[in-house]
C-alpha positions in Angstrom: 0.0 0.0 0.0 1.2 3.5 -1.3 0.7 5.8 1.5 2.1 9.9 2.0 1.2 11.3 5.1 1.9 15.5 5.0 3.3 16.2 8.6 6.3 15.5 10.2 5.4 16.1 13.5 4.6 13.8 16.1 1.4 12.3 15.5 2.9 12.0 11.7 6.4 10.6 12.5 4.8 8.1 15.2 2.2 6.6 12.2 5.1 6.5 9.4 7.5 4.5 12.0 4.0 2.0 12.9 3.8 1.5 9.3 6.8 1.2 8.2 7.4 -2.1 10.2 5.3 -3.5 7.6 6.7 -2.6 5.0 3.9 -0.3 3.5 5.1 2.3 0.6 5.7 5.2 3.3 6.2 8.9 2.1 6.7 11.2 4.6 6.4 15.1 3.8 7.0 18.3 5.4 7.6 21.8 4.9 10.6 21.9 7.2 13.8 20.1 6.2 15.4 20.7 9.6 12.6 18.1 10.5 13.1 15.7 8.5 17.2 15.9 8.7 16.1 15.0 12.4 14.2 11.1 10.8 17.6 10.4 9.0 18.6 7.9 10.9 15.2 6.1 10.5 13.9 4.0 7.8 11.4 6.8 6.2 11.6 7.9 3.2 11.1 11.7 3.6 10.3 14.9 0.8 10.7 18.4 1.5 7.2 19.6 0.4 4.2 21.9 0.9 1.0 19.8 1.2 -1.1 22.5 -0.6 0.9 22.5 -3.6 -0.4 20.5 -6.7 3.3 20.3 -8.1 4.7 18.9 -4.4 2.1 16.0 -4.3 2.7 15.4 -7.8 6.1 14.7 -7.3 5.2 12.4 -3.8 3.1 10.4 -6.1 -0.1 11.6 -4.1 -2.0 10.9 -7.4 -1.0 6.9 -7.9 -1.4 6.5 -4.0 -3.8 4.3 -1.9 -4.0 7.0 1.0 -3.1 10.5 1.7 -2.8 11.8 5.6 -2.4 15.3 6.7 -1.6 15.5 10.4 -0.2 19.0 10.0 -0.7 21.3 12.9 -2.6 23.6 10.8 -6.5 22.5 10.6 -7.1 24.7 7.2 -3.6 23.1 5.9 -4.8 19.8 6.1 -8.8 19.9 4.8 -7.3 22.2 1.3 -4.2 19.4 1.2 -7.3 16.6 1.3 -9.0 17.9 -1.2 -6.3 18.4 -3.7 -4.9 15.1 -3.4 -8.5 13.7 -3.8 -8.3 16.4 -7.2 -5.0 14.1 -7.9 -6.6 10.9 -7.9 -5.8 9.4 -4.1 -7.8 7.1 -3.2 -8.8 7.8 0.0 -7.8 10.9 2.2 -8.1 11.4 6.2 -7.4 14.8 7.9 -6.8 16.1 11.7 -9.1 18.7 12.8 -9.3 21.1 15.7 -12.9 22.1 15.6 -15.3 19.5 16.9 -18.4 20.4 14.7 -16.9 18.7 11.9 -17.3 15.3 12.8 -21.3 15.5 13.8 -22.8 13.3 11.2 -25.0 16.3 9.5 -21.8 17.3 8.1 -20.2 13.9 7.3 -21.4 14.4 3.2 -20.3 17.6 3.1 -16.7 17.0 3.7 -16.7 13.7 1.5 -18.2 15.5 -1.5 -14.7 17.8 -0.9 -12.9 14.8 -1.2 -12.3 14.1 2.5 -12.7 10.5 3.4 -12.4 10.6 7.5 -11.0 13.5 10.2 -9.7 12.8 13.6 -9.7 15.3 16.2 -7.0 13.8 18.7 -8.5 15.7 21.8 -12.1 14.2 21.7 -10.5 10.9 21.3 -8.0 11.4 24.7 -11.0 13.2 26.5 -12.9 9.9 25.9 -9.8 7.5 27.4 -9.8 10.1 30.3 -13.3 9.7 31.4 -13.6 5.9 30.5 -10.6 5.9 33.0 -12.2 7.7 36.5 -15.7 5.9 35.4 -13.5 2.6 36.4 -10.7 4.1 38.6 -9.7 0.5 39.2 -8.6 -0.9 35.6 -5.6 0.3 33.5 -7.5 -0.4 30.3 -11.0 -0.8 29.7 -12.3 -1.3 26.1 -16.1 -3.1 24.7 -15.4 -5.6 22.1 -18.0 -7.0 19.5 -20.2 -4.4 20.1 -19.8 -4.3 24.0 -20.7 -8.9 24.4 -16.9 -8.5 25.9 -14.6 -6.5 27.6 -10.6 -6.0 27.7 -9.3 -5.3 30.9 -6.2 -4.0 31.8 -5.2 -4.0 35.4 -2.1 -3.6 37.4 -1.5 -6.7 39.9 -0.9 -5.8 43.7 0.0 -8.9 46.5 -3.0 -8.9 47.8 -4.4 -10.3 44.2 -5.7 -14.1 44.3 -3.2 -14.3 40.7 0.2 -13.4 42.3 2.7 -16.2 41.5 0.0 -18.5 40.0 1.2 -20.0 36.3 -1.7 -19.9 33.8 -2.1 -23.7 33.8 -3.5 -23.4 37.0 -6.1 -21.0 36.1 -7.6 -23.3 33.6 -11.0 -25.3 34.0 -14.5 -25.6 32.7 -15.7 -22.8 34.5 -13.2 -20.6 33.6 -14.8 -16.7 33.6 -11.6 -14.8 31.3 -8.8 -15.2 29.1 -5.4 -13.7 30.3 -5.0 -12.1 26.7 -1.5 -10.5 27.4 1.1 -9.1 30.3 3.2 -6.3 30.4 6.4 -6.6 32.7 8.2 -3.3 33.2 8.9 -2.0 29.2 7.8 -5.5 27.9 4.8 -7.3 26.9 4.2 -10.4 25.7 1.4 -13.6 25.3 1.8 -15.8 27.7 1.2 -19.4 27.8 0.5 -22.1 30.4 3.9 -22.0 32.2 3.8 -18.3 32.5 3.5 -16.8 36.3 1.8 -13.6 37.5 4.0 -11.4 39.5 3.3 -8.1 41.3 3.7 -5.0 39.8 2.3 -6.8 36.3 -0.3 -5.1 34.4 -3.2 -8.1 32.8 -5.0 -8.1 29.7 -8.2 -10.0 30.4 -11.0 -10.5 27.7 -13.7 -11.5 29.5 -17.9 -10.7 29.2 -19.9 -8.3 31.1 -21.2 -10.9 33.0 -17.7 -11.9 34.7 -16.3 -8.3 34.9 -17.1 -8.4 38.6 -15.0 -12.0 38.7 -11.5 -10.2 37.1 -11.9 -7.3 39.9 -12.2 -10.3 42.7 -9.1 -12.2 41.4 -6.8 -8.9 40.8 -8.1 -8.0 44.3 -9.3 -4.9 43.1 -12.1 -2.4 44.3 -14.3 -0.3 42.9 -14.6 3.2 44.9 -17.1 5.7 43.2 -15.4 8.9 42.1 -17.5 11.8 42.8 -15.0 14.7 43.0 -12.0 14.9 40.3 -9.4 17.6 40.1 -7.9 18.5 36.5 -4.7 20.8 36.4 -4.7 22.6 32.8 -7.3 24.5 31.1 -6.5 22.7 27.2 -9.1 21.3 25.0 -8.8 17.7 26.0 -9.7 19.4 29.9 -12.7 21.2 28.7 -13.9 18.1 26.6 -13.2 15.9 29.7 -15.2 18.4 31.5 -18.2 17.4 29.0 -17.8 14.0 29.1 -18.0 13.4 32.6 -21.4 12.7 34.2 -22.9 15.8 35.8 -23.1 14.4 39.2 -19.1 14.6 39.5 -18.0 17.6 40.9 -14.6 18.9 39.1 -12.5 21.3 39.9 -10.4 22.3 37.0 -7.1 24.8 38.1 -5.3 26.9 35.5 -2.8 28.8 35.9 -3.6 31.9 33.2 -6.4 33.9 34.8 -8.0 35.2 31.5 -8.0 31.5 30.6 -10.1 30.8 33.6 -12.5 33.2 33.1 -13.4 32.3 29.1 -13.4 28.1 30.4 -16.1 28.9 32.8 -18.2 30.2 30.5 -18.0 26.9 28.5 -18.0 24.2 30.8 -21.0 22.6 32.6 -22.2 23.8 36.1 -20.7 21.3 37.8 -17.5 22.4 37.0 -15.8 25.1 39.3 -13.0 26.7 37.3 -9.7 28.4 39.9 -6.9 30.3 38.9 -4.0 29.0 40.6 -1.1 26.1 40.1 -2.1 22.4 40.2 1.2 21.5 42.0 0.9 23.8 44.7 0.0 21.2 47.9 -1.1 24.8 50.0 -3.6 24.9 47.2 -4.6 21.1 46.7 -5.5 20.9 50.1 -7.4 24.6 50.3 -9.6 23.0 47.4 -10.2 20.0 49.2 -7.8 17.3 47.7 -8.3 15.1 50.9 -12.1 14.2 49.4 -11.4 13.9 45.9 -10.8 10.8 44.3 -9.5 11.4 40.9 -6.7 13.6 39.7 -5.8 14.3 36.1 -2.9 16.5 35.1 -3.6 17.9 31.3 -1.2 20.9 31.2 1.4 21.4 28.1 4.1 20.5 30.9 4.5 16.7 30.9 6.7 16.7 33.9 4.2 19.1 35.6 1.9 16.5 34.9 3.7 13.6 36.4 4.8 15.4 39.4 1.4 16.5 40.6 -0.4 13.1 40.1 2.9 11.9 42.5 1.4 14.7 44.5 -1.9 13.7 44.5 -1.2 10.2 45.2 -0.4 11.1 48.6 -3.7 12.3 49.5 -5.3 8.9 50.7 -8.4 9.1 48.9 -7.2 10.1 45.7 -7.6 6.0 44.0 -6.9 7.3 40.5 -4.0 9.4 38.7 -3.9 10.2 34.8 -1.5 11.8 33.6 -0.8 12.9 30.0 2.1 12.5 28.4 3.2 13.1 25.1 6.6 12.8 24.9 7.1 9.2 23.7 10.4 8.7 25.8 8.8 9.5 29.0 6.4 7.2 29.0 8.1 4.1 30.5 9.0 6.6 32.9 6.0 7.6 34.3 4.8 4.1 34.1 8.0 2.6 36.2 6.3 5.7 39.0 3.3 3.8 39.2 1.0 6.6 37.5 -2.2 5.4 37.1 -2.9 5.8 34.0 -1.3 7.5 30.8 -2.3 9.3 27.8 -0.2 10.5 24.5 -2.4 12.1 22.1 -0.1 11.1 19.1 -0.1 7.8 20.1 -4.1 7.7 20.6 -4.1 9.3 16.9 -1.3 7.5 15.0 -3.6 4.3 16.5 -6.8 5.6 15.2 -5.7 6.4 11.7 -4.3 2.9 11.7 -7.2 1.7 12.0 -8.8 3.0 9.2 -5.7 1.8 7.3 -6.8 -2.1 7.8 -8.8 -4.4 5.3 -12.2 -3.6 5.4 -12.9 -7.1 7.1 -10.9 -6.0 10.5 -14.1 -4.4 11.1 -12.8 -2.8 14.5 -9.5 -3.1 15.9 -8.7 -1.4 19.0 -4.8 -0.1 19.7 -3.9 -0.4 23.3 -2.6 3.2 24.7 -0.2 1.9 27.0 1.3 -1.3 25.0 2.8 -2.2 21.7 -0.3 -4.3 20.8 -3.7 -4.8 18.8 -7.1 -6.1 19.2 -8.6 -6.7 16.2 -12.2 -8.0 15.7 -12.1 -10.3 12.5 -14.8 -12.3 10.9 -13.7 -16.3 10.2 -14.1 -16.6 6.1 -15.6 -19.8 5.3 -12.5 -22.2 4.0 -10.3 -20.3 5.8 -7.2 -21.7 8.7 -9.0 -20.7 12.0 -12.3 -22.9 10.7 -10.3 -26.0 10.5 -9.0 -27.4 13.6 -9.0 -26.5 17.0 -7.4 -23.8 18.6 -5.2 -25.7 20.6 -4.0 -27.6 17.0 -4.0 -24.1 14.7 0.0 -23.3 15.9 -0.7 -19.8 16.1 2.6 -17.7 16.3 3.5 -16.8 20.1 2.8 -13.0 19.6 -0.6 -14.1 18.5 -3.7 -15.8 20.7 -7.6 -15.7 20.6 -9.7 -14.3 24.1 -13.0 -14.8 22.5 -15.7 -15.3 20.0 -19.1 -15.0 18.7 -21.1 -17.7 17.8 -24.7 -17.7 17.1 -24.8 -14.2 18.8 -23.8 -15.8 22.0 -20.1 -14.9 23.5 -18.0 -17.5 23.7 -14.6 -17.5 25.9 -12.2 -19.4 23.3 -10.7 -22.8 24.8 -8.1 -25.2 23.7 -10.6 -27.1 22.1 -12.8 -24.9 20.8 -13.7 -24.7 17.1 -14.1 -21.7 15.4 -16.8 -21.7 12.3 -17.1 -19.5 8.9 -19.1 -16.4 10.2 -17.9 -16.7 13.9 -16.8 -12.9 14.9 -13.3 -13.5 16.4 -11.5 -11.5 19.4 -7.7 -11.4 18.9 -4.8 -10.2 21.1 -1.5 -9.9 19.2 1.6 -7.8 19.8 2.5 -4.3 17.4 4.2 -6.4 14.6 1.8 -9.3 14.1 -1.4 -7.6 12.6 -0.9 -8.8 9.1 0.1 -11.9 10.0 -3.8 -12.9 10.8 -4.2 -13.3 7.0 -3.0 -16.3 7.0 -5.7 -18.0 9.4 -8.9 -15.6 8.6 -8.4 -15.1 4.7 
């Protein structure tokens, strides 16, 4: 697949690298050559171009190409770059957007009659991990599969969990309530198999249905506390659109530090939101505003180290249960992870993730990429004839960075065993690591 992505920032360097490590046909442009001199040592091939020049995406190729991305930080940049590579002949074209109204469905044919296939705007889609995070301050990951008949769970193993030291083998049984899909052991994660142990300080991929949710909370030893007051630290849009998210019976008290910035988010956000001017790592403050009775705290300022720090803060306020921080500097990330920071969320990452999404054969009708690991979960339909219909699971030899945490049969969720059989038409859960998406051809095609 031919793809030029216009943008070498970020969000556009962090999709080029995903997709080269599949070889795809990867064109990466930008106006700035001091940015690109910066990729040189990667394995990008890079242009020196204006995206809303006709002679510039000529000369990419734009016109012969299956897809053309422009993750520019310029909204108006990347709608006119859209629709003159759609002028060129590109098949399809996605944009990035800062303004919110695009993406309500009155305006969807609009846009495509310009020639723009799909736009992402990256803060909507963080605002929407944030407050999926504090609705279940206990998990690390929470995502609805096959139209919500599962769930994958991420959570991060204390001792007190039932699973500590247990290998999976000794998990299995005919009344077995979740698959262990994945773990993730300091920078690493992998799929384990029947000899693999559980050890503190591990964070757990469990598919699992709605039904059994309650079960994976007993056996990580987790509870559930209601959050009903949540401090945020930095008035940016992914604040005010958390803000809106969250149910209006959570009181939030949003600090900023620029007081003209207070005044014009108050006048946007919902009542239940009390907007102060003031510094979200000052303690003196925290505790004036009543951090002791909150029990959430998200740091969303430009400052990524400002945004570690005071969740660190926050965490030792005893009824604070869950910390988010974001950060979007890719390096830090293992970082803030290794200081036990609840959660974390990189807006680049969340993006890169979503565009690759739309990237994947039409038959990968939703696959999910996991904000805090290198992996997929893709949701694949079993085409009669094909590998997975054959044999069992446990006699398929899937490769070890590949393995299956559920299925749909009938309309009825089924948690996949050794010896289940999957049949043509089944809707298939699968877990496998960043690399190993394309490999699933070979089973489901």
């Amino acid at each position: 697949m031919k793809i030029v992505i216009a943008g070498a920032g970020e969000t556009g360097t962090h999709l080029a690298k995903l997709l080269s490590k599949e070889k795809q046909d990867i064109i990466l442009m930008d106006t700035s050559e001091e940015r690109l001199r910066a990729l040189s040592n990667e394995e990008l091939l890079t242009m020196t171009g204006n995206p809303v020049s006709f002679r510039d995406l000529r000369e990419a190729g734009t016109g012969k190409a299956d897809l053309f991305v422009s993750v520019t930080p310029e909204e108006s940049t990347n709608i006119t770059a859209c629709m003159l590579a759609s002028r060129l002949g590109v098949k399809k074209t996605f944009a990035r957007i800062n303004n919110f109204e695009y993406l309500r469905p009155e305006n969807r044919e609009f846009f495509e009659s310009m020639g723009i296939s799909a736009m992402i705007y990256p803060e909507i889609l963080v605002a929407e991990e944030i407050a999926t995070a504090i609705s279940r301050p206990w998990t690390r990951q929470y995502r609805e599969l096959l139209n919500g008949a599962f769930v994958l769970v991420g959570v991060k193993i204390r001792g007190n969990s039932r699973l500590v030291n247990l290998r999976l083998s000794e998990l299995a049984g005919s009344d077995k309530s979740y698959h262990i899909a994945a773990i993730k052991r300091d920078d690493d994660i992998f799929i384990p198999n029947g000899t693999s142990s559980i050890m503190v300080g591990d964070t757990v991929f469990f598919t699992t249905t709605k039904d059994f949710v309650k079960e994976v909370q007993t056996q990580a030893g987790k509870g559930n506390p209601e959050v009903k007051k949540v401090f945020i630290i930095g008035g940016t849009r992914i604040a005010i659109r958390t803000c809106q998210l969250l149910p209006g019976n959570i009181r939030i008290k949003l600090i900023e530090r620029d007081r003209e910035k207070c005044h014009r988010i108050a006048e946007i956000v919902p009542s239940n939101v009390l907007t102060i001017h003031g510094d979200g790592r000052d303690v003196d403050l925290l505790i004036q505003e009543g951090i002791h009775d909150a029990q959430a705290f998200v740091g969303l300022t430009d400052n990524e180290s400002a945004n570690i720090m005071a969740c660190l803060t926050a965490k030792r306020f005893g009824g604070v249960v869950k910390t988010i921080a974001e950060v979007e500097n890719l390096d830090y990330i293992p970082l803030a992870e290794n200081m036990d920071i609840g959660s974390v969320v990189n807006k680049k990452r969340i993006a890169a993730g979503y565009i690759y999404q739309f990237l994947l054969d039409s038959d990968i009708t939703n696959v999910k990429i996991l904000s805090i690991a290198n992996a997929n979960v893709a949701e694949l339909i079993a085409r009669p004839g094909s590998k997975v219909t054959r044999k069992p699971v446990k006699d398929l030899h899937l490769p070890a960075d590949i393995t299956i945490g559920g299925m749909m049969h009938d309309n009825q969720p089924i948690l996949v065993k050794g010896d289940t059989q999957i049949q043509a038409d089944d809707r298939v859960i699968v877990f496998c690591l960043d690399a190993a998406i394309r490999k699933l051809d070979e089973y489901f095609y």
